[in-house]
C-alpha positions in Angstrom: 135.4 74.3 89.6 131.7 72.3 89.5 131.2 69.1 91.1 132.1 66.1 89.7 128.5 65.1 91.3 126.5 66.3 88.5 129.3 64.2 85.7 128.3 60.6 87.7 127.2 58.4 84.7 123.5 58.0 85.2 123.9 54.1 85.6 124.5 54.9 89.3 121.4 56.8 90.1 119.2 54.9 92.3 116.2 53.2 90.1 118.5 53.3 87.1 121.3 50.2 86.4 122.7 49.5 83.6 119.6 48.7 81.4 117.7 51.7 81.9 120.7 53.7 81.7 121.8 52.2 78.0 117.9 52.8 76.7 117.7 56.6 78.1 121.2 57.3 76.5 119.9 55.5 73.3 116.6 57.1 73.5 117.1 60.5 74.6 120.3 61.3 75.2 120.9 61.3 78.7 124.6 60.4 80.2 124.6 61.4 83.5 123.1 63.5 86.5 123.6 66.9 85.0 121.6 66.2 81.6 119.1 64.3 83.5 118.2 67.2 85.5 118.0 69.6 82.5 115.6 67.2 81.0 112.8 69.5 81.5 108.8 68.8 81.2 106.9 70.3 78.3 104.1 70.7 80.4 102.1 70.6 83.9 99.1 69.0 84.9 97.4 70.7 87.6 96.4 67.7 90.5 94.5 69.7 92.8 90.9 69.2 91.0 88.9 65.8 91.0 86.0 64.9 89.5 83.2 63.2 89.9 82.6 60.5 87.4 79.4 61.6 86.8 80.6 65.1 86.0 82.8 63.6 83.5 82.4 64.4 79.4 84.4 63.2 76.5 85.2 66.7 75.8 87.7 67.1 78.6 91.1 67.2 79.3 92.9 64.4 81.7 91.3 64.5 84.6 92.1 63.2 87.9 89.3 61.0 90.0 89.6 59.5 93.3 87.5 55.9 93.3 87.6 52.6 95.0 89.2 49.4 92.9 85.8 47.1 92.8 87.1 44.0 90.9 90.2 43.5 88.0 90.4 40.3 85.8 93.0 39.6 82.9 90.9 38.9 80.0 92.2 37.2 76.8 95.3 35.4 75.8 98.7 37.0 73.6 97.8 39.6 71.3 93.8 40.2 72.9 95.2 40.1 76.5 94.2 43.0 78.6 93.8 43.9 82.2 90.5 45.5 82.8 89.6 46.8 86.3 86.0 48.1 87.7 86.1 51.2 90.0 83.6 53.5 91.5 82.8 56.3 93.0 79.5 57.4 95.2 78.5 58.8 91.4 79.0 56.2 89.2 81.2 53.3 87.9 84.1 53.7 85.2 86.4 50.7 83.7 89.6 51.0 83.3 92.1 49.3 80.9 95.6 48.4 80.3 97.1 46.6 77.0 100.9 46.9 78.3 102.7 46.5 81.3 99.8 44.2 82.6 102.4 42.2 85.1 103.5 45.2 86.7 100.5 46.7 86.8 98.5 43.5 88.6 100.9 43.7 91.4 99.8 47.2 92.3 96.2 46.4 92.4 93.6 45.8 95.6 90.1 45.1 96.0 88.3 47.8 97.8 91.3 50.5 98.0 91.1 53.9 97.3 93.2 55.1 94.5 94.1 58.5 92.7 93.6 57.7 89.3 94.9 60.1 86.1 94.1 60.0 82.0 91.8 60.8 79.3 88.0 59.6 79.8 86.6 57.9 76.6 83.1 56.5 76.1 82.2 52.8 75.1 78.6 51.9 75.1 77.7 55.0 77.2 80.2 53.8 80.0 83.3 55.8 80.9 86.6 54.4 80.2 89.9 55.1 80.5 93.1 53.5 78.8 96.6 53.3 80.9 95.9 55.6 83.3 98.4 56.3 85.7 97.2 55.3 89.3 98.3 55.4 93.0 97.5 54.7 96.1 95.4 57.4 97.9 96.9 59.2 101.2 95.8 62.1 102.8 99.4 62.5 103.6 101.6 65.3 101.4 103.9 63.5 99.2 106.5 65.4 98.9 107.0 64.7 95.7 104.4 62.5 94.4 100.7 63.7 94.0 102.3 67.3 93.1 99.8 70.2 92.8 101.1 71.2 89.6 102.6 67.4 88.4 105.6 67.3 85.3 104.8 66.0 82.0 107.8 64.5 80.5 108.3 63.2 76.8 109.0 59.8 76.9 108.9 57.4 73.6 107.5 53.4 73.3 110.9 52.0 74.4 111.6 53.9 77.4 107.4 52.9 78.4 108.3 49.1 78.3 111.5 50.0 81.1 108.8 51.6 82.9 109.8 55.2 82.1 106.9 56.9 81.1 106.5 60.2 82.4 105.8 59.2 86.0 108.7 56.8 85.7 111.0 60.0 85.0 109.3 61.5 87.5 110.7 59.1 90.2 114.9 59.4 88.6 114.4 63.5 88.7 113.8 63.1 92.6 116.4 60.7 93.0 118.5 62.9 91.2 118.0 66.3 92.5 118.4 64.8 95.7 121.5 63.3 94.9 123.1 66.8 93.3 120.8 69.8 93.2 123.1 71.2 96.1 126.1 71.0 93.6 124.8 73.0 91.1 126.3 76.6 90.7 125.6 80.2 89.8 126.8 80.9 85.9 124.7 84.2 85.7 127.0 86.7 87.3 125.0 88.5 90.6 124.2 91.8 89.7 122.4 90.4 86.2 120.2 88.2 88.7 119.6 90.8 91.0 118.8 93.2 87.8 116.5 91.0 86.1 114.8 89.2 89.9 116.2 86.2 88.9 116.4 83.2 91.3 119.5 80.9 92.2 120.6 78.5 89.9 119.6 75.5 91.6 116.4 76.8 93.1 115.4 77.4 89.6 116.0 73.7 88.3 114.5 72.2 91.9 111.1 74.2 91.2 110.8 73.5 87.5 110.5 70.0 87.9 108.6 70.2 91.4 106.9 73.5 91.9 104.6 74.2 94.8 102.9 76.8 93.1 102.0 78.5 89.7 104.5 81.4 90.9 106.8 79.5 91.9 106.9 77.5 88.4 106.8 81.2 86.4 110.1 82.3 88.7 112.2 79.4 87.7 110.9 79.5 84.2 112.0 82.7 83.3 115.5 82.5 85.2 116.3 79.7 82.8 115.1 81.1 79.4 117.0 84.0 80.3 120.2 82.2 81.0 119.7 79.6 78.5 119.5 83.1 76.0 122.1 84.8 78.0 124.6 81.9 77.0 123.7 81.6 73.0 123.9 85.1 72.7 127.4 85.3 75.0 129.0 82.3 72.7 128.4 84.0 69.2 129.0 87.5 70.6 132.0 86.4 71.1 132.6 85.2 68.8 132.1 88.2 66.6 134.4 90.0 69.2 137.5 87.6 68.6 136.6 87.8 64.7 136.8 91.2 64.7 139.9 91.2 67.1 141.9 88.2 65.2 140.8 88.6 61.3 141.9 90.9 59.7 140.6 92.1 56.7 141.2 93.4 53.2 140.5 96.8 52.8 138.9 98.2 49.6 139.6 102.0 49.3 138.6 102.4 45.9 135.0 103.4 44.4 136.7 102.5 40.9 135.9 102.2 37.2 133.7 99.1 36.9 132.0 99.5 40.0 130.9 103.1 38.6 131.0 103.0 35.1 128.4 99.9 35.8 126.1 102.2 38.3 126.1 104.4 35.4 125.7 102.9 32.2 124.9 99.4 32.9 122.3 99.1 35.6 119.1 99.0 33.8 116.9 100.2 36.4 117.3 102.8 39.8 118.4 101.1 42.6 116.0 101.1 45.6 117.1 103.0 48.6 117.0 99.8 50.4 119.4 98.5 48.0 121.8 101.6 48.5 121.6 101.6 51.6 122.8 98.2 52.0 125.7 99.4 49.4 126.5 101.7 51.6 126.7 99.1 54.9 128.9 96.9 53.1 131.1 99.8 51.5 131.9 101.0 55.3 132.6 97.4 55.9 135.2 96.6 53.8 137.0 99.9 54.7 138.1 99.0 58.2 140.5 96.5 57.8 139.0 93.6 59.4 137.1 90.8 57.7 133.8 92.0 57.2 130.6 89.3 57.8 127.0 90.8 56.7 124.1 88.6 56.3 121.4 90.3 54.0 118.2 89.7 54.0 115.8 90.2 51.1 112.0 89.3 50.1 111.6 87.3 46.7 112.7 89.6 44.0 113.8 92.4 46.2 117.0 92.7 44.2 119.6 91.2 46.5 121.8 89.8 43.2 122.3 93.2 41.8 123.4 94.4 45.5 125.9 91.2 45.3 127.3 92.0 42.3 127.6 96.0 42.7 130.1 94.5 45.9 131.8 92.1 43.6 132.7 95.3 41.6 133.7 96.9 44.1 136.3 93.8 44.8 137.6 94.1 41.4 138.1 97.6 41.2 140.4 97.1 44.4 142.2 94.2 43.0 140.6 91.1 44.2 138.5 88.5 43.1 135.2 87.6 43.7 133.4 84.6 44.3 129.4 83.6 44.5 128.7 80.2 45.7 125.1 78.9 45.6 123.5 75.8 47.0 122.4 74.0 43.2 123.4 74.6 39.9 120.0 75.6 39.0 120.8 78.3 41.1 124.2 78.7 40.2 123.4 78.7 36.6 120.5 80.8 37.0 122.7 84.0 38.8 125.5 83.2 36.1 123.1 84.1 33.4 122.1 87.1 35.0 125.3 88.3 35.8 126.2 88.0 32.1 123.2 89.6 31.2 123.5 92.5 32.9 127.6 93.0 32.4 128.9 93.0 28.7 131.8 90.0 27.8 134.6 92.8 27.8 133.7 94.0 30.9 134.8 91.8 33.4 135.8 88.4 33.3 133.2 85.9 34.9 133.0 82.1 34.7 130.3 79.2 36.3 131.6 76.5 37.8 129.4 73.6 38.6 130.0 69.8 39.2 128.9 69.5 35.7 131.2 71.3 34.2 133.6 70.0 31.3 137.1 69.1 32.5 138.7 71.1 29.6 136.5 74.4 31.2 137.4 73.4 34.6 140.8 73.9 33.6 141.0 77.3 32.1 139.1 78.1 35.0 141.7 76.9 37.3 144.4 78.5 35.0 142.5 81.9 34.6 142.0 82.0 38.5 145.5 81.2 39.4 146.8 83.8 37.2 144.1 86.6 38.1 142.6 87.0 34.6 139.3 85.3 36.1 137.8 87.9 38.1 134.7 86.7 39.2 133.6 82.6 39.8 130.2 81.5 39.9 129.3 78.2 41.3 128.4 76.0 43.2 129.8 74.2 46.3 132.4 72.7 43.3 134.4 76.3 44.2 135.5 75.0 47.2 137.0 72.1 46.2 140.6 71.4 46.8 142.2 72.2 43.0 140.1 75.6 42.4 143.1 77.8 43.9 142.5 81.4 43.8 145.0 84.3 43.1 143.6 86.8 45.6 140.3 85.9 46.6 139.1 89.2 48.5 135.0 89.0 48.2 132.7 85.9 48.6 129.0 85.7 48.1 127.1 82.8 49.5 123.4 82.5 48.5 120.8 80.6 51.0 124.0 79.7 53.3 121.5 77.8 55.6 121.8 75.0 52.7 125.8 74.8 53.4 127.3 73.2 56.1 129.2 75.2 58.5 132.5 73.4 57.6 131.8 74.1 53.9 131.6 78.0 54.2 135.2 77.9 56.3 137.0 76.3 53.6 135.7 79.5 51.5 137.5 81.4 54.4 140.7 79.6 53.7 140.9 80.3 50.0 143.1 83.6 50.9 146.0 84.0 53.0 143.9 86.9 54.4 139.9 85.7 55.2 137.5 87.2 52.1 135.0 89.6 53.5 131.9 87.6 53.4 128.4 88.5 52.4 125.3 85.9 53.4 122.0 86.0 51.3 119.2 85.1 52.1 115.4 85.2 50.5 114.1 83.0 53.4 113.0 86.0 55.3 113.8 85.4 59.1 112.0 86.5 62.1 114.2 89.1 64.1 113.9 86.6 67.2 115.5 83.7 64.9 117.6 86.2 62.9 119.6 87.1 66.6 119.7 83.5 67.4 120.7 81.8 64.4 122.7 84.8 63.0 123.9 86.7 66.3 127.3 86.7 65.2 126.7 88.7 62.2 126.0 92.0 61.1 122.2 92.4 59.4 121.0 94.0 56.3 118.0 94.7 55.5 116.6 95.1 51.6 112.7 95.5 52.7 111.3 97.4 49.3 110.6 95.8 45.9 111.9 97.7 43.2 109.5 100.2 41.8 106.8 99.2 39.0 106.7 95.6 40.8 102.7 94.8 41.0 101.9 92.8 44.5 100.7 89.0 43.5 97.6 87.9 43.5 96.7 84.6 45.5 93.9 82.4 45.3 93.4 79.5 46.9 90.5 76.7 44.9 89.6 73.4 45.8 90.1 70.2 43.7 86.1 70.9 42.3 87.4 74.2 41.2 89.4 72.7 39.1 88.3 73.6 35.6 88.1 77.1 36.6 91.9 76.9 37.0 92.2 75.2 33.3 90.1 77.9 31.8 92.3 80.8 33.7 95.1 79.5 32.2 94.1 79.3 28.9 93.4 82.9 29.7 96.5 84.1 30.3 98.7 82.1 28.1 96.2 83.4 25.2 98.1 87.0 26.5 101.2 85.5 25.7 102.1 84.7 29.7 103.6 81.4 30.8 102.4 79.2 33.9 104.2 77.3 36.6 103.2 74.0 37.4 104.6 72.5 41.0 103.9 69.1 42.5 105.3 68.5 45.8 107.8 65.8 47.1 106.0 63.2 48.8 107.8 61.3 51.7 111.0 62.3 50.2 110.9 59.7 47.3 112.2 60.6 44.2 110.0 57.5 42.3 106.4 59.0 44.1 107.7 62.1 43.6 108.0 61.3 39.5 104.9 59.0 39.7 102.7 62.5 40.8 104.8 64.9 38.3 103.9 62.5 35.6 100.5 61.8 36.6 100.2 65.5 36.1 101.6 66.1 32.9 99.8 63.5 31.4 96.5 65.9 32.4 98.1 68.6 31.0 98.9 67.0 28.1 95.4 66.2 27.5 94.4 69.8 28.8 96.2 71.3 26.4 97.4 69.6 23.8 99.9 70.0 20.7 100.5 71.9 18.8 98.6 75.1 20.5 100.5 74.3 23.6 104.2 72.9 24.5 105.4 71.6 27.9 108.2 71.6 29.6 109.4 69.1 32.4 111.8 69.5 34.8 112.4 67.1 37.7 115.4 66.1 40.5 115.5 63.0 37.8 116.6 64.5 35.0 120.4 65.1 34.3 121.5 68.4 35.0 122.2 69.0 31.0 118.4 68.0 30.4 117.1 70.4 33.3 118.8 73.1 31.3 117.6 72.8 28.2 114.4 72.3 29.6 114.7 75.1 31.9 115.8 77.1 28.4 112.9 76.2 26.4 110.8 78.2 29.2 113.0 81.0 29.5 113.4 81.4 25.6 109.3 81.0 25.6 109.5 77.9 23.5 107.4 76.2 26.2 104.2 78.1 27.6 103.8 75.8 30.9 106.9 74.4 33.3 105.9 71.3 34.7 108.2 70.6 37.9 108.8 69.5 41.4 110.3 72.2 44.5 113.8 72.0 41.8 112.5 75.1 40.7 112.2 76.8 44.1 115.1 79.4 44.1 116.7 80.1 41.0 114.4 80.6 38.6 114.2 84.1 36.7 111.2 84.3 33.5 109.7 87.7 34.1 107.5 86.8 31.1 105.6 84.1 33.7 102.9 85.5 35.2 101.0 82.3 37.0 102.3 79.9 39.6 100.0 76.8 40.4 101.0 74.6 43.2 99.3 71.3 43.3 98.2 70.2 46.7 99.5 73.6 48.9 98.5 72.2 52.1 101.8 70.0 51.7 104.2 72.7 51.8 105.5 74.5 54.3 104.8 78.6 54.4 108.3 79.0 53.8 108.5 77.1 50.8 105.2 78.2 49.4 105.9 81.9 49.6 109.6 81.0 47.8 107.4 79.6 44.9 105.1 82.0 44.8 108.7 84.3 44.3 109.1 82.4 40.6 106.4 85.4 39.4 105.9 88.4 40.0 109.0 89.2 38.3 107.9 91.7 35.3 105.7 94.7 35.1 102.5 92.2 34.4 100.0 91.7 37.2 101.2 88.0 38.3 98.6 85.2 39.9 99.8 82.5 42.4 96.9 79.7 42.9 96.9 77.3 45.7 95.3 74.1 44.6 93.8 71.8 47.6 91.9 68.8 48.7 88.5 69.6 50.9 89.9 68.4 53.9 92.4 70.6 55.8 94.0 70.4 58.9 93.4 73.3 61.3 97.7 74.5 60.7 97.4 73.9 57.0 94.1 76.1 56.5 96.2 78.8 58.3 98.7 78.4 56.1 96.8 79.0 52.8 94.8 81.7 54.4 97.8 83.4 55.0 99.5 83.3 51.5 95.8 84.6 50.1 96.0 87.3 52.7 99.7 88.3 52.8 102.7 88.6 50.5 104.8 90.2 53.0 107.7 87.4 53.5 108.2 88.4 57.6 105.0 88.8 58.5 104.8 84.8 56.8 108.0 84.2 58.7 106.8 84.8 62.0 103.4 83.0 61.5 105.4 80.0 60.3 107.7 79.9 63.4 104.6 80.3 65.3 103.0 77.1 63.2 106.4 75.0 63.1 108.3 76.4 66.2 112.2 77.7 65.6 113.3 74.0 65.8 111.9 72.8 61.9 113.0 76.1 60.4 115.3 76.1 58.1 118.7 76.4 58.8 118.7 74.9 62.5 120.3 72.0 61.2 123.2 74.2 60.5 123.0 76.7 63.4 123.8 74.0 66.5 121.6 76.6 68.6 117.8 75.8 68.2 118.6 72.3 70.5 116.7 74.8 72.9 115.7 73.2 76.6 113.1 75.7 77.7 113.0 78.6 75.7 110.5 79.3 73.3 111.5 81.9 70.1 107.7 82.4 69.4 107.4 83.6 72.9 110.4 85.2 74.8 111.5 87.8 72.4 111.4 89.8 75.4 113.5 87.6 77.2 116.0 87.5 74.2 116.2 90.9 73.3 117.0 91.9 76.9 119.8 88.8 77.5 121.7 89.9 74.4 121.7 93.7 75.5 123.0 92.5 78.5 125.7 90.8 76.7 126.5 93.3 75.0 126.9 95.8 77.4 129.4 93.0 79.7 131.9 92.8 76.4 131.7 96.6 76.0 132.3 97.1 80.0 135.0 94.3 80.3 135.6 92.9 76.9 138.3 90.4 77.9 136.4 89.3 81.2 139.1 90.2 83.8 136.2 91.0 86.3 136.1 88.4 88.8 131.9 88.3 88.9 132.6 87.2 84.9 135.3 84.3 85.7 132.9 81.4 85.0 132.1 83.1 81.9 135.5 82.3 81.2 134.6 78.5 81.7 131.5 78.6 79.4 134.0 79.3 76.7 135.6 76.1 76.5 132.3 74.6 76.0 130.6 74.4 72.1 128.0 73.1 73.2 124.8 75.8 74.4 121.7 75.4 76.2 121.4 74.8 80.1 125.5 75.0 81.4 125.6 72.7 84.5 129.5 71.0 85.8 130.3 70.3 82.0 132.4 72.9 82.1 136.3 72.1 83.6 
């Protein structure tokens, strides 16, 4: 059993109260003594070096400088009012400044005393200055935890500065509160994993993050927490997977049947990759062993993931079941219905598409045709979880770009069937491995990494706004070929009106650009009604139209191998993520295929990287990990979703390492003692009865 120490509401911790206690739960989430002490720094500032203030430059860092105070005067009135305060050294003179906390700051202030002062050196008039920096007394004394060799950086945000808890305000709590608890903290990593990996005691660790004596000392503690923050993610969805696999049982398909073959052999208009049989293959030898089987695929942009889907789906039906593929919009929805029906004849198996825009006299055969096993496979969207679609014997389900449902939403797919459908996860957001174990560990991963054969690489240029007409008059090029062109604008601030505003803004250019009746334009927007998006979304596909005007609605979903150029308007706005999707919409046909990056002169340093990489690269993992590396694993998509990227001190774009060794370790403990009757595992035990992951400290009872 852990303290109850480390549960004491944070009210009570010396230089806290009620105030302070409200605006740091309100602020950043901290309840008590335990998440207090897990509030780690993001950095260190090393307090061993001063400077001289005539050694100082505008080029570096913070800096630390030790002067004597040699007048301070409040100067102005309200909005104007500032403290501004002379000090010197035997090298020069510097001013420094405060706009807030003026009061507080006065009190701390005497003529002629040395002080230790800390920030960033600006220039005004060719005299150093510095803004809010933090001072103290000097002593020749060690403080033991004070002027630190290495000091913590904690975030901290505007409200939690005007309590006084800026970073050397938290500072002051984490000492109160190690001193308070740090001897109630207790082991969670069983022994002979510490002693395997040389990592340090639990509460040694915490105690030297926040206040180490040395750079060593601060490495130590750092990487026995990553590991056992790791350790824990990977032990919750492990198992996880092991209960799954223990309690679910799952429908077993024994049949290679009729459809499923008469489709490989007649049907299928092109060869399969072996990437595409192989994952056949993976999900065949799934679905034989009687418990529910749950495969996440991965696949590049036109890799051939839908065609691997439906192969499966077959397989379902030639065993008796239904099938199900639930996608995120109806564009999308719509989009794989299409294809589906293209590639199957009407007589050969029964397949519907199910959207919230569907007619109620449709949703009603549906319903019917379901119920009574005619329907044997359901496209749609989330709609086919709804409460009044009731299947017969739902025994596959497909769900495209999951990371855009809700966990919640994908079990109520689960519960469509007495017995859980085995469950396949696309994906054409390609995933770094390091992400793929953490947000996916639970799963089993395929792979689809070739293109299917006679599919030309894309070309990617990237002009600037001046370079415009070259873009109009390449173009004009290839829609005098017979090729069609993408248009994308981006979504600014989220706003459907500025969103519209910049659309329209564009096809008013084009219009004038190319004009009726050589050229015809189609629109397509988040606006428009989803009837209107299809038929405008037709008009392209049918080649009525030779240029698609649209916003990100177009992103996934969208299948015209006859268009051959995409042209994103203002690149630098979009994530690498989302850029390589759209770059996806071509490509699609035997033509050579031309994505163009269209940008303002002035880039920042990420969003030159970005472009640079979609000119250089069309590999979608080797984009992945240079976007985790730009973003961190925290704005990727699907975190929202996960509940595991809330990560205190690991780092996904630097402790693979780490990772990859904490979930073999995992693994190994559930194949040694799967049920965790050793003793050294009983506080695993405890970590079960937590959701929650990230740093375990007396949460668990």
């Amino acid at each position: 059993m852990f303290s109850s120490v480390l549960n004491t509401p944070i009210a009570y911790l010396k230089g806290v109260g009620p105030q302070r206690a409200e605006i740091l739960k309100k602020e950043i989430g901290l309840f008590t003594y335990g998440d207090l002490i897990t509030y780690y720094p993001f950095r260190y500032i090393d307090r061993t070096q001063y400077y001289k203030i005539r050694e100082i430059n505008q080029d570096l860092p913070y800096l630390q400088i030790l002067v004597r105070l040699k007048t301070f005067e409040i100067i102005g009135e309200k909005r104007t009012k500032r403290l501004v305060a002379q000090a010197i050294d035997d090298t020069g003179e510097i001013e420094l400044v405060w706009f807030q906390g003026i009061t507080w700051v006065q009190k701390y202030l005497e003529i002629n005393q040395a002080y230790v002062i800390f920030g960033k050196v600006t220039f005004f008039n060719g005299k150093a200055q510095m803004a809010h920096p933090e001072i103290e007394l000097y002593s020749n004394k060690t403080i033991s935890r004070g002027n630190l060799k290495l000091q913590p950086v904690y975030s901290s945000t505007e409200k939690l500065k005007q309590f006084n808890l800026d970073s050397k305000g938290i500072q002051k709590l984490m000492a109160n509160a190690l001193d308070s608890c740090v001897s109630e903290i207790e082991e969670i990593l069983p022994h002979h994993i510490q002693e395997k990996y040389k990592l340090i005691a639990r509460k040694k660790a915490i105690n030297n993050l926040h206040f180490p004596s040395s750079t060593q000392e601060l490495l130590i503690a750092q990487n026995t927490l990553k590991f056992e923050e790791l350790f824990l993610i990977q032990f919750r969805m492990l198992k996880s997977k092991l209960i799954r696999t223990q309690k679910f049982k799952g429908n077993i398909f024994e049949n290679v049947g009729e459809k499923f073959t008469y489709f490989y052999e007649n049907l299928l208009p092109f060869k399969l990759t072996n990437a595409q049989k192989r994952v056949i293959k993976e999900i065949r030898q799934d679905t034989q062993k009687g418990i529910q089987m749950n495969r996440l695929v991965q696949g590049d942009v036109g890799s051939g993931k839908t065609v691997v889907a439906l192969m499966t789906m077959l397989l379902a039906v030639d065993n008796g079941f239904q099938a199900c593929l639930m996608a995120p919009t109806e564009i999308l929805a719509t989009q794989h219905y299409h294809s589906l029906k293209g590639l199957l004849s009407d007589d050969f198996v029964s397949i519907a598409l199910l959207t919230g825009s569907s007619k109620k006299k449709d949703r009603k055969i549906i319903a019917d045709e379901l119920e009574n096993g005619k329907l044997s496979i359901l496209i749609g969207t989330h709609a086919l979880i709804e409460d009044p679609v009731k299947f017969k014997n739902l025994g596959f389900a497909v769900i495209d770009e999951q990371h855009r449902f809700g966990v919640e939403q994908r079990a109520k797919l689960w519960r469509k069937n007495i017995v859980p459908p085995h469950i396949l996860v696309m994906t054409a957001t390609p995933i770094p491995r390091t992400l793929a174990m953490t947000l996916y560990g639970d799963l089993d991963v395929s792979l689809i990494d070739e293109l299917p054969a006679g599919r030309k690489p894309i070309e990617t240029r990237h002009l600037y706004e001046n370079q415009r007409l070259r873009m109009f008059g390449f173009m004009k090029q290839e829609i005098a070929k017979g090729r069609q062109v993408y248009i994308v604008y981006p979504l600014i601030q989220e706003s459907a009106k500025l969103d519209l505003k910049n659309l329209m803004d564009g096809v008013d250019t084009m219009s004038r650009e190319f004009p009726l009746p050589d050229y015809r334009i189609s629109i397509v927007h988040g606006q428009l009604k989803a009837a209107e998006k299809e038929f405008e979304m037709q008009r392209f596909v049918k080649g009525e139209t030779q240029i698609m005007v649209a916003t990100t609605v177009i992103e996934v979903g969208v299948n015209v191998p006859n268009a051959s150029v995409m042209i994103i308007e203002n690149a630098e706005r979009f994530g690498l993520s989302q850029l390589h999707q759209l770059r996806g919409r071509v490509g699609r046909g035997a033509e050579q295929s031309y994505c163009i990056l269209m940008s303002g002169e002035k880039l920042s340093k990420d969003g030159r990287v970005r472009l640079d990489t979609m000119v250089k690269t069309n590999d979608g993992f080797e984009i992945a990990e240079i976007d985790l590396q730009l973003r961190g694993p925290g704005n990727i998509e699907g975190k929202q979703q996960s509940g595991l990227m809330e990560l205190k001190i690991a780092d996904l774009t630097v402790d693979q390492n780490i990772l990859a060794e904490a979930r073999k370790t995992v693994i190994q403990i559930f194949e040694e003692d799967p049920d965790l009757q050793n003793p050294e595992h009983s506080v695993l035990q405890k970590v079960l009865l937590k959701s929650e992951t990230g740093i375990m400290l007396n949460k668990i009872s």
